[in-house]
C-alpha positions in Angstrom: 1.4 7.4 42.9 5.2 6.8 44.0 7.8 8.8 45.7 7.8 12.3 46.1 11.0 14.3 43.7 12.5 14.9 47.2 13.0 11.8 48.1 14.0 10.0 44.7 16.5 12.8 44.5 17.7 12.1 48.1 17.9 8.3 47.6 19.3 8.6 43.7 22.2 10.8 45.5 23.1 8.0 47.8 23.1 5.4 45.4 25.5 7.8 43.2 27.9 8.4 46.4 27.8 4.5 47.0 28.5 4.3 43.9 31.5 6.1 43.8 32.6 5.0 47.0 33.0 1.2 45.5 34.9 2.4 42.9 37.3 4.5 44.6 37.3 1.8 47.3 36.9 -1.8 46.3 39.0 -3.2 49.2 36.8 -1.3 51.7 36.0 -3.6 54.6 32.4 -5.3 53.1 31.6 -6.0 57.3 31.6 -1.9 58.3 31.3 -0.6 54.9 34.0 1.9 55.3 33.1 3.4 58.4 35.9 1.7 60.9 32.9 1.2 63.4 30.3 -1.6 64.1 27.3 -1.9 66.7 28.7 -2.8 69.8 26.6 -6.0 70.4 27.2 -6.0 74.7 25.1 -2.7 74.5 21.8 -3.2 75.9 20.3 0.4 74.4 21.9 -0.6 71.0 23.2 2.8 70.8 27.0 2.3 71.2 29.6 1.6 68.6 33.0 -0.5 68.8 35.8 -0.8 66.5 35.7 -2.8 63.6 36.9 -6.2 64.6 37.7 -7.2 60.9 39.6 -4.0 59.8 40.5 -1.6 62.9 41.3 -3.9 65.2 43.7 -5.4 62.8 45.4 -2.4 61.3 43.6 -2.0 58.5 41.9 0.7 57.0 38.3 0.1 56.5 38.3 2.6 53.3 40.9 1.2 51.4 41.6 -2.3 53.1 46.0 -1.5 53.4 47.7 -2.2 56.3 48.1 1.5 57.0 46.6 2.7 60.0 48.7 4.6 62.1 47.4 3.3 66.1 49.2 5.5 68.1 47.6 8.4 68.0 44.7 9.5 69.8 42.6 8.6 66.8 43.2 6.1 64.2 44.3 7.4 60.4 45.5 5.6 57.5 48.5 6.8 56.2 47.3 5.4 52.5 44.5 7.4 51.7 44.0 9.6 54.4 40.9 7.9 56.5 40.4 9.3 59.6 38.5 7.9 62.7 35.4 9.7 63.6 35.8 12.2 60.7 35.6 9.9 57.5 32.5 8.5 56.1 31.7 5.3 54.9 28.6 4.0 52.5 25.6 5.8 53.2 22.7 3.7 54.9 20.3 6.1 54.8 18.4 4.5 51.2 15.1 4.4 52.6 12.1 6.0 52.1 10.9 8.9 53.7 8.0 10.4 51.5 5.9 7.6 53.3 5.3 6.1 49.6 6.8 2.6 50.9 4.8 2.7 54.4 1.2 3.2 51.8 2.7 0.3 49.8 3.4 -2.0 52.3 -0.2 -1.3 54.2 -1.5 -2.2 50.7 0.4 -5.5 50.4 2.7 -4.4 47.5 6.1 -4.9 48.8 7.9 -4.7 45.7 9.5 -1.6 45.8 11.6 -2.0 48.9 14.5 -0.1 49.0 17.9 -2.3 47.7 19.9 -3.4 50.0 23.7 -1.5 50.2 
């Protein structure tokens, strides 16, 4: 047994767009991965996000690391290569499984085919 086509195909995709987004972006800042956002840790419902204190807080993109952003607006855009706060994506997160193939493995005490991590 493994996973079902539906999600392989979902997870292969994401791997691909990962892919692609390294090579397009290999500055991207490694600590949001891209997305100019982090967890705020001072949440208590760990539902909040914060700027990037590596990237947007500094200036710099998060998608293609310049020292580009433009902070005056009411959002934050790189003038390099045309990120955009709360519209651009980052690296996809969303590898895992969701057949339920990993949860039958894991009750079974074979953990070897955890998703990778980013």
């Amino acid at each position: 047994m493994g996973h079902s086509e539906e999600c392989t195909l979902r997870r292969e995709a994401i791997r691909d767009k990962n892919r692609e987004f390294r090579e397009r972006y290999p500055n991207h800042c490694k600590t949001c991965h891209g997305w100019g956002e982090v967890q705020d840790t001072t949440d208590p419902y760990l539902d909040g996000l914060e700027p990037c204190p590596d990237c947007v807080e500094n200036g710099i993109c998060p998608r293609c690391g310049e020292h580009s952003l433009d902070l005056d607006g009411s959002r934050n855009k790189c003038i390099s290569c045309g990120w955009e706060e709360y519209e651009s994506e980052g690296l996809g997160f969303n590898n895992f499984c969701t057949c339920g193939y990993l949860l039958t493995e894991v009750s079974e005490g074979i953990v070897s085919n955890i998703p990778e991590p980013l």
